[in-house]
C-alpha positions in Angstrom: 107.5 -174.1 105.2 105.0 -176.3 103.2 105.2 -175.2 99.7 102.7 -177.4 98.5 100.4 -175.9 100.8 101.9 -172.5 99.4 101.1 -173.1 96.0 97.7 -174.4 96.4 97.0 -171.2 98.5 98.3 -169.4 95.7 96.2 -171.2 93.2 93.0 -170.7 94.9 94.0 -167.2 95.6 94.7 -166.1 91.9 91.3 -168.0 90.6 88.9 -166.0 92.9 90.1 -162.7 91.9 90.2 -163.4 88.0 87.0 -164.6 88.2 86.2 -161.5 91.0 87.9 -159.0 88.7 86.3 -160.4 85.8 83.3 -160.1 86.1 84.2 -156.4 87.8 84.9 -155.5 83.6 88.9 -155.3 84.4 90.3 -156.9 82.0 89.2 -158.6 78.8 92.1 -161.5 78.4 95.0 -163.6 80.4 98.2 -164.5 80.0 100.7 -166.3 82.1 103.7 -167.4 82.0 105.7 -170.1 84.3 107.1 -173.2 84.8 105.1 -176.4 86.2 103.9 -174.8 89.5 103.5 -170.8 87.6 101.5 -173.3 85.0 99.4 -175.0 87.5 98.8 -171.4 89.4 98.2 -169.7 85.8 95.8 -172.2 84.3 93.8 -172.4 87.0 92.7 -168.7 87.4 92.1 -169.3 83.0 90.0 -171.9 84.3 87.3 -169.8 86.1 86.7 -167.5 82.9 84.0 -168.2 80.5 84.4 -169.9 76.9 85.8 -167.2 75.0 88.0 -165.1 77.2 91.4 -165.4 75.2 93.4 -167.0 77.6 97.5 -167.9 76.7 100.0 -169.8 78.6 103.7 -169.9 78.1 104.8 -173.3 79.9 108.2 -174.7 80.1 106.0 -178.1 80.6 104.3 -177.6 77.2 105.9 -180.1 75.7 107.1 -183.9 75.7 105.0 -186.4 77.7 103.4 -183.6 79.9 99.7 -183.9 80.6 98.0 -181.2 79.2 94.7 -182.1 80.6 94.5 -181.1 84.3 96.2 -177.6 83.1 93.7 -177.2 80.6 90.5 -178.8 82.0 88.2 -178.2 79.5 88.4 -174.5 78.7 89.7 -173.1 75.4 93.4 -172.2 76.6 96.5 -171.6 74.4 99.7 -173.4 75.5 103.1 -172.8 74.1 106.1 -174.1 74.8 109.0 -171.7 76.5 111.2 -173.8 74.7 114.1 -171.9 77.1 113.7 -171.8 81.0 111.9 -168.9 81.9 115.0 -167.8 83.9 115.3 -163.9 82.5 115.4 -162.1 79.3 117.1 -163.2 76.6 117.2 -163.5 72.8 115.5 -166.7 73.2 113.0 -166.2 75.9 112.5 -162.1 74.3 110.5 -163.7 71.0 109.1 -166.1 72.7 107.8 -163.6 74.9 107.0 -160.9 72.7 105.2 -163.8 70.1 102.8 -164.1 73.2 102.1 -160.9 74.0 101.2 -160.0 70.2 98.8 -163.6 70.2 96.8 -162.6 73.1 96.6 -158.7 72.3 95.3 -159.5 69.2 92.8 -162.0 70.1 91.7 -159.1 72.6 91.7 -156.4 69.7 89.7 -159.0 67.9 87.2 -159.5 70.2 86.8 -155.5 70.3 86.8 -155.0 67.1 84.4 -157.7 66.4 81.9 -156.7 69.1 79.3 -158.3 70.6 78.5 -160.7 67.5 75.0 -161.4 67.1 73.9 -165.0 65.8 70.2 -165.4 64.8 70.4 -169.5 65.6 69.4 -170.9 68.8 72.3 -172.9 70.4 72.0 -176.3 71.1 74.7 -178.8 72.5 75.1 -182.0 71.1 77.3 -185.6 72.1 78.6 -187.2 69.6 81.4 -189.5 69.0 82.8 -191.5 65.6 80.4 -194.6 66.1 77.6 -192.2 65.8 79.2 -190.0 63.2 76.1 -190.9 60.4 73.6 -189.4 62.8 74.9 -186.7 64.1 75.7 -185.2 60.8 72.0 -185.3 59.9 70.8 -183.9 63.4 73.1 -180.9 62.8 71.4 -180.7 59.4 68.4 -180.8 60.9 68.7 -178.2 63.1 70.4 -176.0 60.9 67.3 -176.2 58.6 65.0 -175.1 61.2 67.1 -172.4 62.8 69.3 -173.6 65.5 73.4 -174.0 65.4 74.4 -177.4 66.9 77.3 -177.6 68.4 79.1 -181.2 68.9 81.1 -181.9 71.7 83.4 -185.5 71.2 82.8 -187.9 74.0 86.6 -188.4 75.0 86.3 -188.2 78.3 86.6 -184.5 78.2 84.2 -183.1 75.8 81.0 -184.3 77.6 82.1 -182.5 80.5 83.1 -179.2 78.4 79.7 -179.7 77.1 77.8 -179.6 80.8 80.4 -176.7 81.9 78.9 -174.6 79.0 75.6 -175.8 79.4 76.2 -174.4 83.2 77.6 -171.4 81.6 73.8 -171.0 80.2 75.2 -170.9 76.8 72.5 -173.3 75.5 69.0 -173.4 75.1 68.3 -177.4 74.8 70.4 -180.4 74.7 70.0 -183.1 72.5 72.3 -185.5 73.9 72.7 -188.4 71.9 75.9 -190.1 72.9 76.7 -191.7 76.2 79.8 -193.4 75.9 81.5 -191.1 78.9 79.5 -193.2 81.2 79.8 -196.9 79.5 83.5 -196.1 79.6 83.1 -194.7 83.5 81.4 -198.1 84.2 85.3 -199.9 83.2 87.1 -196.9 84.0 88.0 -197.0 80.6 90.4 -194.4 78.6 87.5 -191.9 77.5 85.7 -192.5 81.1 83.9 -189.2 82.4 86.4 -187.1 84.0 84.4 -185.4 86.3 81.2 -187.3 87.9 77.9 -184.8 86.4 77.9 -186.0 82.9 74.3 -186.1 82.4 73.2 -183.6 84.9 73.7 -180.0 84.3 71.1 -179.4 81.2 68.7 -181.0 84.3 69.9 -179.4 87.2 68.7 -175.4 85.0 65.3 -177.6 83.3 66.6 -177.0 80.2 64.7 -179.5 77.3 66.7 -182.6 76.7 66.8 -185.2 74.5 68.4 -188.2 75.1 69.7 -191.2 73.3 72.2 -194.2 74.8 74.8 -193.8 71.8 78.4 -195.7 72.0 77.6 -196.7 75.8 77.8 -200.4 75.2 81.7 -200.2 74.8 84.7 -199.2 76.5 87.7 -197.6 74.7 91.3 -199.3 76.2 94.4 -199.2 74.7 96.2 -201.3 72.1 95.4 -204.6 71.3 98.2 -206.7 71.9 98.3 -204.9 75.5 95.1 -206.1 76.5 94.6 -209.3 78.4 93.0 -212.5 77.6 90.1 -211.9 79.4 89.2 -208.9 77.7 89.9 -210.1 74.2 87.5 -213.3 75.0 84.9 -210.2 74.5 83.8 -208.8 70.9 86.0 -206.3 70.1 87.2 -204.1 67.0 90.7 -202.4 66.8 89.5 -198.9 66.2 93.5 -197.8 64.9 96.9 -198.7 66.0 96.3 -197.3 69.9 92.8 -197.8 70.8 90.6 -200.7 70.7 86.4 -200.6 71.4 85.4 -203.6 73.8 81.7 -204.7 73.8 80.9 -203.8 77.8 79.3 -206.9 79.5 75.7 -207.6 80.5 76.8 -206.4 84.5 78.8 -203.7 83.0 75.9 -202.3 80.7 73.7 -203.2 83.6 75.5 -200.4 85.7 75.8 -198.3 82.8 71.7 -198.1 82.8 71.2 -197.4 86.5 73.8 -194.6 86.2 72.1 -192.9 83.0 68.3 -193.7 85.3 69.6 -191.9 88.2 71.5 -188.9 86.4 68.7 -188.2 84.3 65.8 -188.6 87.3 67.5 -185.4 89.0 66.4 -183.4 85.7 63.9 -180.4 86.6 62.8 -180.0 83.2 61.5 -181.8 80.0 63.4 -184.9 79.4 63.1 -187.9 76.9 64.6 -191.0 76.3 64.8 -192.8 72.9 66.5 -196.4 72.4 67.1 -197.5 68.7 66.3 -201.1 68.9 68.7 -201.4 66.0 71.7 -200.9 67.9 73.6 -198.1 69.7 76.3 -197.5 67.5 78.3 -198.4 63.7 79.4 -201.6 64.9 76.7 -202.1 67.3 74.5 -203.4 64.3 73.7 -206.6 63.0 76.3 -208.5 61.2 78.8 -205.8 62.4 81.5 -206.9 65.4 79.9 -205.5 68.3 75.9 -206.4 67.3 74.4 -208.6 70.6 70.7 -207.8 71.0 70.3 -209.9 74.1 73.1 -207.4 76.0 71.7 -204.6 74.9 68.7 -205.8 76.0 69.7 -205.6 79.7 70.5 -202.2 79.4 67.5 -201.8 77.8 65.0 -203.6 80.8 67.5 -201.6 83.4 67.2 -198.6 82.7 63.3 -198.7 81.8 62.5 -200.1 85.4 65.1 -197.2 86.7 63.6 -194.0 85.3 61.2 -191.9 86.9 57.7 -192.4 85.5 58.4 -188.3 84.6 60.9 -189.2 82.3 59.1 -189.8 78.9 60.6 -193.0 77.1 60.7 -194.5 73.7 61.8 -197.9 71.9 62.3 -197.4 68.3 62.9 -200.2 66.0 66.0 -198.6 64.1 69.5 -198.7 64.6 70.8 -195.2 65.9 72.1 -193.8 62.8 69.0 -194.4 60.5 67.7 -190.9 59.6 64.2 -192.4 60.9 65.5 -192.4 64.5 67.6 -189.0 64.2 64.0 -187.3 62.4 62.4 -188.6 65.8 64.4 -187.2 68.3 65.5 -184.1 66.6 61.1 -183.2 66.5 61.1 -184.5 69.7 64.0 -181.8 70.8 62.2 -179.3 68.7 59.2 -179.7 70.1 60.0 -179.6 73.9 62.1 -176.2 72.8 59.0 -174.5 71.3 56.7 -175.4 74.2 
């Protein structure tokens, strides 16, 4: 008589045995379909497979203002909208129906007919976000150069965290993680805050080489500018578009920001290095650009030096994050710990 309790049963229930019969070889994709509580139940056994697995949802909630983000987490799952209620068969519901069947048995006929597809480049995850957009580009053409396929994940709030769950997954061989911003904006509880709390930890926790850099962490991302207060618009800021607005973190804020990325990274059980472009930590974190405050940075800077574990090599360079100078540095650096 508790069908909240019911449902969560349920949804525990149907997670362990996907993941149980799974990895048993029983089937080779998933497909649901439901309304918010079938959704909830259905997305979260897709949750527990790996990157990959086609997984398809026909929701009555996929639409609207419906959150998408605790159904989908940060797994590669299909949603489509019922557009009907899912209350029978009918000439609505039967092409809705049949349009799913025919999406997920073909991305299962792919996958078989594709085979197990060999790729000759090393994988390597990357953060990266628009302020930093200058030097990722080059590290990925870096890499590429010398053999390895980068693959970026955008530091929303959600892609750091899909990053670490396939870092988990043992899907990489290195990290060179040169965004932070997840954990600037965690700092403020800001819109593209962390959502989960091991940013920073999982390419540790299996000792996996890592390079790291603190790009975008000196800002928070909040919402429109003429919702903000006073107080916040007293800091620099720059109206990024018509919805978001990137506001310079304060010395306290960046401050806790430091200690975070010291005590995250100080768990690592493998090769880990630390480079800081004195230049600034992002596109307008440069001088004569909105957000450029040396003396800030600097606290972050003096934090997390005295923070780090003496294991934990460390770097100051005197270029700005996005000069090819700094990106040649840490992508040898990443390079380097990989071949050792």
């Amino acid at each position: 008589r508790d069908k909240g309790r019911c449902i969560s049963a349920m949804r525990e229930g149907a997670s362990v045995l996907a993941r149980k019969l799974y990895e048993a070889g029983k089937f080779q994709g998933i497909i649901s379909i439901g309304g918010a509580q079938g959704t909830d139940i259905g997305t979260a056994a897709m949750r527990e497979l790996p990157f990959g697995v086609p997984k398809f949802m026909v929701s009555t909630v996929a639409s609207g203002r419906a959150t998408f983000g605790p159904f989908v987490g940060t797994k590669d799952i299909i949603m489509m909208h019922s557009v009907a209620d899912i209350q029978g068969i009918n000439f609505v519901t039967r092409r809705v129906f049949d349009n799913a069947a025919a999406a997920v048995c073909g991305m299962v006929i792919n996958a078989a007919c594709s085979g197990d597809r060999s790729f000759p480049r090393v994988p390597v995850a990357l953060s990266m976000l628009g302020t930093i957009t200058q030097g990722a580009m080059r590290a990925i053409k870096l890499l590429s150069e010398r053999g390895y396929d980068a693959i970026a994940f955008h530091q929303n709030g959600t892609g750091g965290i899909a990053m670490e769950d396939m870092i988990r997954e043992g899907i990489f061989k290195g990290v060179l993680d040169l965004n932070l911003h997840e954990l600037g904006d965690s700092v403020v509880k800001g819109l593209h805050a962390s959502i989960r709390d091991y940013r920073l930890e999982s390419a540790g926790a299996l000792g996996l080489p890592q390079v790291v850099a603190p790009g975008s962490i000196n800002y928070a991302v909040m919402g429109p500018v003429d919702t903000l207060p006073p107080e916040i618009l007293q800091r620099k800021y720059i109206v990024h578009n018509s919805q978001l607005t990137l506001v310079r973190l304060s010395r306290e804020e960046l401050a806790k920001a430091a200690i975070l990325t010291a005590d995250r990274l100080n768990k690592a059980n493998g090769p880990a290095h630390v480079f800081i472009p004195l230049r600034g930590f992002s596109y307008p974190d440069h001088e004569g650009r909105a957000h450029w405050d040396p003396d800030v940075n600097a606290v972050f800077i003096r934090t997390l030096k005295s923070r780090l574990s003496p294991v934990i090599k460390y770097d100051e360079l005197d270029w700005h994050i996005n000069d090819d100078a700094f990106i040649d540095a840490v992508v040898n650096e990443l390079v380097s710990l990989m071949n050792r």
